[in-house]
C-alpha positions in Angstrom: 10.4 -7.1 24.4 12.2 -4.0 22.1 11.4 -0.5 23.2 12.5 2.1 20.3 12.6 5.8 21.2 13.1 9.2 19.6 12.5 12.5 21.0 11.8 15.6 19.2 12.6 19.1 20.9 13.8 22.5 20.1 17.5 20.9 20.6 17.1 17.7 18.9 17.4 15.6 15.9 13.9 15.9 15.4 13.0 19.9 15.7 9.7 20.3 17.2 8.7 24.0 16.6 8.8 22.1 12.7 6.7 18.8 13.4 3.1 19.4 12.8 2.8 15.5 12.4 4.3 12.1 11.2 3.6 9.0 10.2 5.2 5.7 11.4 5.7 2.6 10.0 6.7 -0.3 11.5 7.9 -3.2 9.5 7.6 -7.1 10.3 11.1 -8.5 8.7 10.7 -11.8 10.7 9.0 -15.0 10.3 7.2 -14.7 13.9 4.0 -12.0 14.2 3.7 -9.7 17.0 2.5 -6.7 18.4 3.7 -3.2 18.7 2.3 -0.3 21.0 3.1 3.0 20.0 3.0 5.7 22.9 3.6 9.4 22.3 3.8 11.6 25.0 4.1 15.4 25.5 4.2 17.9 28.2 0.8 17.3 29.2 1.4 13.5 29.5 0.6 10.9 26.9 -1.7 12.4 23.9 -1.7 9.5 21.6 -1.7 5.3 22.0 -2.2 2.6 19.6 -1.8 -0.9 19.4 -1.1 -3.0 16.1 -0.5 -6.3 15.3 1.8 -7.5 12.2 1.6 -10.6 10.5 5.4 -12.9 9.6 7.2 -11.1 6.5 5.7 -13.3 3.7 2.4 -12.4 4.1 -0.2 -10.0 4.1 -0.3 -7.4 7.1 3.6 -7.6 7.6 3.4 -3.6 7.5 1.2 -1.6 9.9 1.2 3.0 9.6 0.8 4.8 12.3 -0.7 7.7 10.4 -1.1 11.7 10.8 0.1 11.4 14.5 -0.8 15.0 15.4 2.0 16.8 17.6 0.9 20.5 17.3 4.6 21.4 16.9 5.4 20.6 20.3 8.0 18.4 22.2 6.9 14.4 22.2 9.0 11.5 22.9 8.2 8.9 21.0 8.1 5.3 22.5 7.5 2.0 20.3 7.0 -1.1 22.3 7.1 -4.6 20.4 6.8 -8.4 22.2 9.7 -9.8 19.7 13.4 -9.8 21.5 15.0 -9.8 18.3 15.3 -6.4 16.6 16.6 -7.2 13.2 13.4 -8.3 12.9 11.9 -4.3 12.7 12.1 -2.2 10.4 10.9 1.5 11.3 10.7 4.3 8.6 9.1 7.6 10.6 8.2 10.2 8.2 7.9 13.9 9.6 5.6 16.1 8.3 4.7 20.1 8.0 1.0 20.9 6.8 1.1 17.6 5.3 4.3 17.4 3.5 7.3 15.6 4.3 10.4 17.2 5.5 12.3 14.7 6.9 12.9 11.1 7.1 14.2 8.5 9.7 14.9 5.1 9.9 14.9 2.7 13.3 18.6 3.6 12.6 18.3 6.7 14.3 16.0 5.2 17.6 17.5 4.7 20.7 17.1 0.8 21.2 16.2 -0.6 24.4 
C-alpha cells in the first residue's frame, strides 16, 4: 500500500483562501492494475471520497480524474491511498483551480509519500 498526501492551508504550498477546486489524476505507469481511494478532508471532517480502479499502462483505463473536487477555499488535506507497494508505478498530476481556471500545478513530486 502507498498513501500520497498534500495539504493546502493559508501557510502552505498549496494556499487555500486561492483553491476553489482541483482535479486529480492519478496515473497507472505499471504493468499490474489496482485501486486508488482518494480522501479529502477539511475542518468539518472528510467532505469528499472516491474509489477508482486503473487498468496496467498499455491499455485502456490506465488514467482515472478525480474531477472538480470542490474545497470552498478552505483548508483540506488531501490523502490518496493505492493497493500497489511500488510507487514508480504512479504518476499524480493535481491541477488547482480558481472559478474554473487553473493556477497551479503539482506533480506526486511534491506529495508527501508514505
Amino acid at each position: 500500500m502507498s498513501v500520497y498526501r498534500i495539504s493546502s492551508n493559508v501557510n502552505h504550498l498549496i494556499s487555500s483562501p486561492h483553491v476553489q477546486s482541483f482535479d486529480l489524476s492519478v496515473h497507472n505507469r505499471g504493468t499490474r492494475s489496482f485501486e486508488s481511494l482518494l480522501e479529502v478532508t477539511g475542518p468539518s471532517g472528510i467532505f469528499y471520497m472516491s474509489l477508482c480502479s486503473l487498468a496496467p499502462y498499455s491499455g485502456e483505463g490506465a488514467t482515472h480524474v478525480f474531477r472538480d473536487v470542490a474545497t470552498w477555499y478552505t483548508p483540506f488535506d488531501l490523502k490518496l491511498v493505492t493497493n500497489i507497494h511500488n510507487t514508480d508505478s504512479v504518476a499524480l498530476d493535481l491541477e488547482i483551480k480558481n472559478w474554473g481556471g487553473v493556477v497551479a500545478r503539482f506533480s506526486h513530486l511534491e506529495f508527501e509519500v508514505s
